[in-house]
C-alpha positions as CSV (number, residue, x, y, z in Angstrom):
1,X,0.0,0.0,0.0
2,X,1.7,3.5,-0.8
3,X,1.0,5.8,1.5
4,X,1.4,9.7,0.7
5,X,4.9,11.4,1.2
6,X,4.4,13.9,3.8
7,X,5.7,17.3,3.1
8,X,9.2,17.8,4.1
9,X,10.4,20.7,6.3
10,X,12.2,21.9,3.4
11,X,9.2,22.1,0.9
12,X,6.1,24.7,0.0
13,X,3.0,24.4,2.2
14,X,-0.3,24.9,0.6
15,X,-3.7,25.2,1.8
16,X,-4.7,21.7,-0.2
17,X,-5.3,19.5,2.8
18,X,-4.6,16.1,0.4
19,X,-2.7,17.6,-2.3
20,X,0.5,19.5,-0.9
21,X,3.5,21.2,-3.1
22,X,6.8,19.7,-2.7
23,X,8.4,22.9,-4.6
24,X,11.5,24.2,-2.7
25,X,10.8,26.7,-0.3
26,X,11.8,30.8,-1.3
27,X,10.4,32.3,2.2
28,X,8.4,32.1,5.1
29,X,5.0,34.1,5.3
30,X,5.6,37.7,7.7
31,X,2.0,36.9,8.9
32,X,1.4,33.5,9.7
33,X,5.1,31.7,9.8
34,X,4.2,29.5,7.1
35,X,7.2,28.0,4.2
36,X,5.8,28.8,0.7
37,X,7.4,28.5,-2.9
38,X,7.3,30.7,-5.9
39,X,3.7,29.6,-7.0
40,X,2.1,30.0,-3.2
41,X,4.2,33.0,-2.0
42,X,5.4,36.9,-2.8
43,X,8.6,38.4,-1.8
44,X,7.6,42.3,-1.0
45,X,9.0,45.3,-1.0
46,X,12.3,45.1,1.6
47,X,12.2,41.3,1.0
48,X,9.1,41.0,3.3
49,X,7.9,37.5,2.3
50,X,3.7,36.8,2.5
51,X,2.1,33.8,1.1
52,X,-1.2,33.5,-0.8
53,X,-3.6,32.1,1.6
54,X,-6.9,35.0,1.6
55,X,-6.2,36.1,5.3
56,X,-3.0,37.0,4.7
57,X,-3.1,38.7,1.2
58,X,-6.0,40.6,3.4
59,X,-3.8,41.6,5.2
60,X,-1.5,42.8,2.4
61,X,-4.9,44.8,0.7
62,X,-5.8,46.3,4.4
63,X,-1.7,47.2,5.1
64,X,-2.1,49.4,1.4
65,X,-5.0,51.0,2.2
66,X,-4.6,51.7,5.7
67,X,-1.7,53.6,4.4
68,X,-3.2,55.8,2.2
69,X,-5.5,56.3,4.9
70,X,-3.0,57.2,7.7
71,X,-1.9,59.6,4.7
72,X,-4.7,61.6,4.0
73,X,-5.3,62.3,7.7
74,X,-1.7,63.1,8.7
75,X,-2.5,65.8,5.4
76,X,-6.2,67.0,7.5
77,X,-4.1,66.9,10.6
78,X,-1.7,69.4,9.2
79,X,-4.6,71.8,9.1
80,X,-5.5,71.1,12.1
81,X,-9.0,69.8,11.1
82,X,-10.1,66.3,12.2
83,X,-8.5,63.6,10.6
84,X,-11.9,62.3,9.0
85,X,-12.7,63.3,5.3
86,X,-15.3,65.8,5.0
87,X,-15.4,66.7,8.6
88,X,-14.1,70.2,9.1
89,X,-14.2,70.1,13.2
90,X,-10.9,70.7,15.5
91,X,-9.0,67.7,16.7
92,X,-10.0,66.4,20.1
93,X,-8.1,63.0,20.8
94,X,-5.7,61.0,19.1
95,X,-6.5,57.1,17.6
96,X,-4.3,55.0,19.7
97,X,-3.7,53.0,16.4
98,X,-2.6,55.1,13.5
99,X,-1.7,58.3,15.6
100,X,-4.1,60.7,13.9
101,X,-6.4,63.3,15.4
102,X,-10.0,63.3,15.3
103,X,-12.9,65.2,16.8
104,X,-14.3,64.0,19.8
105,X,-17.3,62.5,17.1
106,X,-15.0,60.3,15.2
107,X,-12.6,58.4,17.8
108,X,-13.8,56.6,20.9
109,X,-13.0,54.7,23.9
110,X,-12.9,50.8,23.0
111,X,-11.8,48.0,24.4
112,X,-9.6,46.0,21.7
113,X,-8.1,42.4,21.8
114,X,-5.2,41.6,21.3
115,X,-2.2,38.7,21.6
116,X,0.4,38.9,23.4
117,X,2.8,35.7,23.6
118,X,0.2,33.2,23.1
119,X,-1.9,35.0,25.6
120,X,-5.3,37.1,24.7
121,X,-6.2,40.2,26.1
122,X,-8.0,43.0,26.4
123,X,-6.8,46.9,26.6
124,X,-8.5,49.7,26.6
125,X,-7.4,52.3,23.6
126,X,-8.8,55.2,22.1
127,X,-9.7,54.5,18.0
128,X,-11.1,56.0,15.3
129,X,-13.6,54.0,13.2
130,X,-11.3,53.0,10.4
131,X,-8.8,51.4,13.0
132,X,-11.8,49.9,15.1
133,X,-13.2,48.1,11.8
134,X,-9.9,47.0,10.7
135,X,-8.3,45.6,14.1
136,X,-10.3,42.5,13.9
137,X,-8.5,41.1,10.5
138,X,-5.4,41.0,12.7
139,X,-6.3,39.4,15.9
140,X,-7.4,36.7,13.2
141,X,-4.5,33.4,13.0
């Protein structure tokens, strides 16, 4: 009876539970540790490696666009308006996330989860909504 060849330590994981790549390994995935080739990986900018499973290019989408975000309110910020697009109010409090300032109607006290060595918890932290909606895609393995 031939049994299937498990995946060496050296070789590609892919999200095919029966049917795994045996390609050599280029990298290891900046977001959840795992070995991918050529076919089931990227190398990003400053050689930061990610793999092609959807949570993690998620995270690669959400890392872009939170950047462009961070960007335009850094630019509201420096007219001292509220970090928020189309809001034209004074800064109140600062997102404990992305550092910007918003009016006291666009950031708010939450309580967000986070891991810390294995461990969950829960701190309290100041965020506006972007940060709020977006902290839940990385708490997730």
């Amino acid at each position: 009876m031939n049994m299937p060849r498990a995946a060496s330590p050296q070789a590609c994981y892919s999200d095919r539970l029966l049917h795994r790549c045996r390609e050599a390994i280029v990298g290891s995935c900046q977001y959840c540790g795992r070995p991918f080739c050529l076919q089931h990986g990227d190398m990003l900018e400053a050689e930061r490696p990610v793999c092609r499973r959807r949570l993690c290019q998620r995270k690669v989408a959400d890392l872009r666009a939170h950047k462009a975000y961070q960007n335009q309110v850094t630019l509201r910020n420096s007219k001292t308006i509220c970090g928020l697009s189309h809001c034209g109010r004074q800064p109140w409090g600062q997102c404990s996330h992305c550092q910007g300032l918003f009016c006291r109607s666009h950031i708010r006290p939450r309580r967000r989860t986070m891991r810390r060595e294995r461990i969950t918890v829960q701190e309290p932290v100041s965020l506006c909504d972007h940060c709020w909606r977006r902290h839940q895609l990385w708490v997730e393995a």
